[in-house]
C-alpha positions as CSV (number, residue, x, y, z in Angstrom):
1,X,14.9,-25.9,17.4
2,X,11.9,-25.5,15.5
3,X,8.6,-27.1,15.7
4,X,7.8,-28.9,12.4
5,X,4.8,-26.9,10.7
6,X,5.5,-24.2,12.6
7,X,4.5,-20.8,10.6
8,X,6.0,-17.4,11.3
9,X,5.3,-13.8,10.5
10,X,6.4,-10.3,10.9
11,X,3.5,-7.7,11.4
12,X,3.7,-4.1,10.8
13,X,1.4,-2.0,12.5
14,X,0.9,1.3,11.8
15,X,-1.8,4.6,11.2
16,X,-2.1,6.5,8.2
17,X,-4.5,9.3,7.9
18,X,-6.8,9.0,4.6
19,X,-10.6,9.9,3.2
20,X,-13.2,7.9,1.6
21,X,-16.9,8.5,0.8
22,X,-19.3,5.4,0.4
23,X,-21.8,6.6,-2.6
24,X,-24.2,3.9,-1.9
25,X,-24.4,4.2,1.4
26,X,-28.0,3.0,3.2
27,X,-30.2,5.9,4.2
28,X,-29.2,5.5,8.3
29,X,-26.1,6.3,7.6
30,X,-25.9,8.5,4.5
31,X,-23.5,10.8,6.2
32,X,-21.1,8.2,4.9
33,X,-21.9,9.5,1.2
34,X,-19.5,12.3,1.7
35,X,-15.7,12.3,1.7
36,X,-15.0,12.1,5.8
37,X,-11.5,11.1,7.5
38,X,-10.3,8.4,9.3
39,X,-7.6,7.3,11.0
40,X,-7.1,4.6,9.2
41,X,-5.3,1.4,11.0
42,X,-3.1,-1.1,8.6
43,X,-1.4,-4.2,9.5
44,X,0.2,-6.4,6.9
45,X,1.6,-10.2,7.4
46,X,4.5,-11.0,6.3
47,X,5.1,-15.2,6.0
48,X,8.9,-15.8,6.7
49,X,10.7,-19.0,7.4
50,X,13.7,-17.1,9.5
51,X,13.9,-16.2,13.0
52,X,16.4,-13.3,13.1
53,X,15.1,-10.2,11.2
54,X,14.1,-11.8,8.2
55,X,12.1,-8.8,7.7
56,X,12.6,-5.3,9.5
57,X,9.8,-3.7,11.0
58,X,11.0,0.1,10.2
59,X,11.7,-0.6,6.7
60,X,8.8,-2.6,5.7
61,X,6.1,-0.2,7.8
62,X,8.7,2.8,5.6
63,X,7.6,0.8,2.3
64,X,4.3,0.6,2.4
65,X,3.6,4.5,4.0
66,X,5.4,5.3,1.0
67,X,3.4,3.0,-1.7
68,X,0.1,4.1,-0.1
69,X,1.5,8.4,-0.1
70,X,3.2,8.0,-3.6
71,X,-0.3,6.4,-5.0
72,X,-2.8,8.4,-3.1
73,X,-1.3,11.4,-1.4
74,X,-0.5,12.5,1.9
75,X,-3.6,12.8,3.8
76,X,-4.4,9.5,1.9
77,X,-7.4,10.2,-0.7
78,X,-9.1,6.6,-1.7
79,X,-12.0,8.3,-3.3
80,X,-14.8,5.1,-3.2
81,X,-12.7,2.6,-2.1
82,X,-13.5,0.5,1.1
83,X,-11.3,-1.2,4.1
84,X,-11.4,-4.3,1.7
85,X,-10.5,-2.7,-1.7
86,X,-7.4,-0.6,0.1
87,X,-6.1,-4.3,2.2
88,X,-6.5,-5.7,-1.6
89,X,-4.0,-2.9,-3.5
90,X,-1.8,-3.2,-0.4
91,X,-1.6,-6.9,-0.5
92,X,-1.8,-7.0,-4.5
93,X,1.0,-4.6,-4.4
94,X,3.3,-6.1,-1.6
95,X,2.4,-9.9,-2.1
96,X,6.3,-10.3,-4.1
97,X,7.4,-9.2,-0.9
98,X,5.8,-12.0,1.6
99,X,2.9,-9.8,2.4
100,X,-0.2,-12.7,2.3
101,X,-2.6,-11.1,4.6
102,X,-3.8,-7.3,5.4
103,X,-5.8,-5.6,8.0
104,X,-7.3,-2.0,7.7
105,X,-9.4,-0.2,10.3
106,X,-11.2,2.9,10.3
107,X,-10.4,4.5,13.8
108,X,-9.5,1.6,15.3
109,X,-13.4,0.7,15.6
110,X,-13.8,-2.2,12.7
111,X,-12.7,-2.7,8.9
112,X,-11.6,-5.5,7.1
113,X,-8.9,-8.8,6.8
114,X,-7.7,-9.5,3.5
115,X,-5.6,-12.7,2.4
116,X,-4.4,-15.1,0.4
């Protein structure tokens, strides 16, 4: 029996190796103004109202590796683009699909939470 209200999601979890340069960068940390890698950490939310496998893990993690290689290669190559632009394509991308929030981390040390 389920609790009235209650919300449920499915989270995918996985690494995807990728490099970005920040142009702009402030002067202590102008290293950041060239193209350096990261491991890059993204989690995306998916809302569903099922308990049994609404959404499968595998194929869902399978999807979005293969969004992310198709659009920007494999190492990833996002050029200028921040933790919060690449949670925005992912979610912009994937929202159709029940994706309403995204996480992305740079080495598993900080990065951004994107919603809707």
């Amino acid at each position: 029996m389920e609790a009235a209200g209650v919300m449920k999601y499915v989270v995918i979890d996985f690494d995807i190796e990728g490099y970005h340069y920040f142009p702009g960068a402030p002067e202590e940390v102008d290293f950041l103004q060239h193209n350096h890698r990261h491991l890059f950490r993204i989690r995306a939310h998916y809302r569903v109202s099922d308990s049994n496998r609404e959404k499968e893990i595998f194929i869902e993690e399978r999807r979005i590796k293969k969004y992310l290689e198709n659009k920007y290669g494999n190492p990833c190559l996002f050029g200028m683009m921040s933790c919060e632009m690449i949670a925005e394509d992912i979610l912009n991308e994937n929202n159709p699909d029940g994706v309403d929030m995204v996480e992305v981390y740079e080495d598993g040390r900080g990065g951004s939470i994107v919603s809707i």
